[in-house]
C-alpha positions in Angstrom: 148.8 27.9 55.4 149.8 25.0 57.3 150.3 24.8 60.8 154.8 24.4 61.1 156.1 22.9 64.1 159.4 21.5 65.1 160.2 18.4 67.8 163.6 17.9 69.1 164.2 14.3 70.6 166.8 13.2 72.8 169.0 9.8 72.9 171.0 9.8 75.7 173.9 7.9 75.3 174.5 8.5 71.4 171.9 5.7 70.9 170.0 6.5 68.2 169.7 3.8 65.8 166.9 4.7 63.5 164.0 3.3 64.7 161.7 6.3 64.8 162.4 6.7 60.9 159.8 3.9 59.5 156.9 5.4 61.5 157.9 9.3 60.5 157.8 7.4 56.9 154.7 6.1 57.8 153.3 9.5 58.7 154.4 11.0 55.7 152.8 8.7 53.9 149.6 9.3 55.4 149.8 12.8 54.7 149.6 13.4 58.6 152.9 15.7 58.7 155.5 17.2 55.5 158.6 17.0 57.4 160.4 19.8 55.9 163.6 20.2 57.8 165.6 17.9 59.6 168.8 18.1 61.7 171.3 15.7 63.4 173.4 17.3 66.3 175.7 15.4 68.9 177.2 16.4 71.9 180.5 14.2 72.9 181.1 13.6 76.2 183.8 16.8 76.1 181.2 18.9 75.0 182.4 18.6 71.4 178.8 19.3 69.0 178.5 18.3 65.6 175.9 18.9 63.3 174.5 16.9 60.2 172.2 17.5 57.7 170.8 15.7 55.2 172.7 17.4 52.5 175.9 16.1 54.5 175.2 12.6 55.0 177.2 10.0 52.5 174.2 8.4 50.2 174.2 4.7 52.1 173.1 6.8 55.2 170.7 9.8 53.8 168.6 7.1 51.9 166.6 6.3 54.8 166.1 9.8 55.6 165.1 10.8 52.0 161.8 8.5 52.3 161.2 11.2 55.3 162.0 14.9 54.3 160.0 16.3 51.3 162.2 19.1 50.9 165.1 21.0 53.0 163.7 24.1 53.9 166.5 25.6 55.9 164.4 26.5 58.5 166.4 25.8 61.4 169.1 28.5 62.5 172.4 28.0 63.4 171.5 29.7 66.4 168.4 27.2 66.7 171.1 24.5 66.8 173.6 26.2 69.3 170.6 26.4 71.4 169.1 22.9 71.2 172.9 21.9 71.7 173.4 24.0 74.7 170.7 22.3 76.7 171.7 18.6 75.8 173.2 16.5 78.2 176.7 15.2 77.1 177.4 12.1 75.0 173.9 12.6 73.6 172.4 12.6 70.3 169.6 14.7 69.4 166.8 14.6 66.1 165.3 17.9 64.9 162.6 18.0 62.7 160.5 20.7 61.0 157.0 19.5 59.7 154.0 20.3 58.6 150.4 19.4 59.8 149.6 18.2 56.7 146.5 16.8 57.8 145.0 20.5 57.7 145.0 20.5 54.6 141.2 19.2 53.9 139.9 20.7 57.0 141.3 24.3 56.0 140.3 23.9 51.9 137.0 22.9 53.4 136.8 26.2 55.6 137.8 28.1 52.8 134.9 26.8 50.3 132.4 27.5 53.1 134.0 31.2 53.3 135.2 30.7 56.5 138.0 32.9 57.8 141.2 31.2 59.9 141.9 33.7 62.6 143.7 31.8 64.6 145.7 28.5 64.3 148.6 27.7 67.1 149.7 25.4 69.4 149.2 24.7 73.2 152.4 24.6 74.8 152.8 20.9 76.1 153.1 22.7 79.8 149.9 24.2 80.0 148.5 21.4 78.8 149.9 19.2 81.4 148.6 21.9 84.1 145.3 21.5 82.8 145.4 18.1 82.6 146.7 17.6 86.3 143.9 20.0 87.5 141.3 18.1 86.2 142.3 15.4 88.0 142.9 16.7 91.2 139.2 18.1 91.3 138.0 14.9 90.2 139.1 12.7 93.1 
């Protein structure tokens, strides 16, 4: 039962280059997230999008994406992707992934044991959030 989210980045530009990969590796490795999807989708400067998956990648390329993705789930739609594709600017790049909070794990076992009952387990949209956030401070000063 563990929390599944999904983060789509932006690279304007077509400049992604990997860097993000070693600290998604590191996270993985922490057992913080399971990523369990993961898509590649560019948009040329036409308005041309292609898609990659793992599965798609030549070997020399996928192996630094392999330390990442536990498994492919196949979450992620081809109607997810037309979306996601729809709103990025042209000549960009965009990184989907599909994780899970694998940090739960312990905290939910640990309800479980005490007979505790999960009724509810979701996220905040970052918006309301930020509203919060920004009312705060406005009745602070």
């Amino acid at each position: 039962m563990r929390p599944v989210e999904y983060l789509v980045v932006e690279f304007p530009g077509n400049k992604f280059k990997g860097e993000i990969i070693p600290v998604l590796q590191e996270l993985v490795e922490k057992s913080v997230i399971s990523v369990i999807d993961m898509i590649l989708i560019r948009k040329d400067q036409d308005g041309t999008v292609t898609t990659l998956e793992l599965q798609d990648m030549d070997p020399g390329e996928a192996v630094q994406y392999e330390a990442v993705v536990t498994e492919v789930a196949g979450l992620l739609s081809a109607e997810d992707v037309r979306e996601i594709a729809a709103a990025l600017s042209p000549n960009s790049s965009a990184g989907v992934l599909v994780f899970e909070d694998a940090w739960t794990d312990r905290l939910l076992e640990t309800i479980e044991n005490a007979e505790g009952i999960v009724l509810a387990l979701d996220r905040i949209p970052m918006e309301k959030v930020d509203e919060a956030k920004k009312s705060v401070a406005e009745t602070a000063v």
